[in-house]
N, C-alpha and C positions, 0 to 999 in steps of 0.2 A: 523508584523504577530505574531500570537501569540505561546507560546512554542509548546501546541496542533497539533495547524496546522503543523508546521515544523516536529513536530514526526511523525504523520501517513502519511506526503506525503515524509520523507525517508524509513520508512514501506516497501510504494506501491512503488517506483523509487527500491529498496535491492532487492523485492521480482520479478521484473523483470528483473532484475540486473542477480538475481542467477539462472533463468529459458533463459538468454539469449536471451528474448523478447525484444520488441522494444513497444513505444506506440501506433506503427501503426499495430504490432500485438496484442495489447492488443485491440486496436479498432475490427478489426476483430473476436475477440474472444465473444466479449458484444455482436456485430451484430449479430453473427452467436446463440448468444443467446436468440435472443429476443430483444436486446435491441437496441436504436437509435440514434446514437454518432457518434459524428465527429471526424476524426483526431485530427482535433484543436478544439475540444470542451474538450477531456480526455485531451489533452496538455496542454491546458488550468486548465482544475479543479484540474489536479496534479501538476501546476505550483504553483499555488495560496495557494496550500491545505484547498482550502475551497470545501469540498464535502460531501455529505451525508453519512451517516453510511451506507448507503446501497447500495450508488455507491461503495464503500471502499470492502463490503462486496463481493460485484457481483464481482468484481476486480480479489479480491482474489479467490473466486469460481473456474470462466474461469480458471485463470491460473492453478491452481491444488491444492491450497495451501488450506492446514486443519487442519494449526496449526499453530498461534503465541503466546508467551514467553511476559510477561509482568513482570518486574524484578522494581526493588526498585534503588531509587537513591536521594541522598542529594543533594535538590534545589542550585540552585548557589544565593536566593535572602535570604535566611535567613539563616546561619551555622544551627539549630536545625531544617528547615523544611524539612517534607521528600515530597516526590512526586513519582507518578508511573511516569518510562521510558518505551515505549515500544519498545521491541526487537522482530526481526524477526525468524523466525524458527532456530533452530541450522544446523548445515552443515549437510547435508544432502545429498545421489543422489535426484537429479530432475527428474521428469518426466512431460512433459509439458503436459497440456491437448488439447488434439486434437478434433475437431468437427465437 
């Protein structure tokens, strides 16, 4: 899996993590938004972290989230190459979005 993938699906796993949601409430959250997802379809897409920018996006949406932190960090495959990390909101109170 590639570095990519592993960062935006610890992203999405942090930012439910810090809202004390589950995937089965983040399911609930897309449905009640519109969207058509299964338990084990989000289980699935954020197991893999193969997802859309816009699955990722609506994710974050529901939940409440309106701001992530994209911070610099020296690759482990070259000493001089740099690469973006992304980090998720700083600590924060939460307020979870309700629908």
């Amino acid at each position: 899996m590639s570095d990519w993938n592993n960062k935006v699906k610890r992203i999405l796993k942090s930012e439910l993590i810090k809202r004390g949601l589950s995937t089965d409430d983040l399911t609930i959250l897309l449905n009640n938004d519109g969207c058509t997802e299964t338990k084990s379809s989000v289980d699935s897409k954020i197991s893999r972290g193969t997802f859309s920018a816009s699955f990722f996006m609506h994710c974050l949406h529901v939940m409440g989230c309106t701001k992530i932190e994209i911070e610099q960090f020296n690759s482990s495959f070259t000493k001089s190459e740099s690469s973006i990390a992304m980090v998720a909101e700083p600590s924060t109170d939460y307020k979870i979005a309700k629908k």
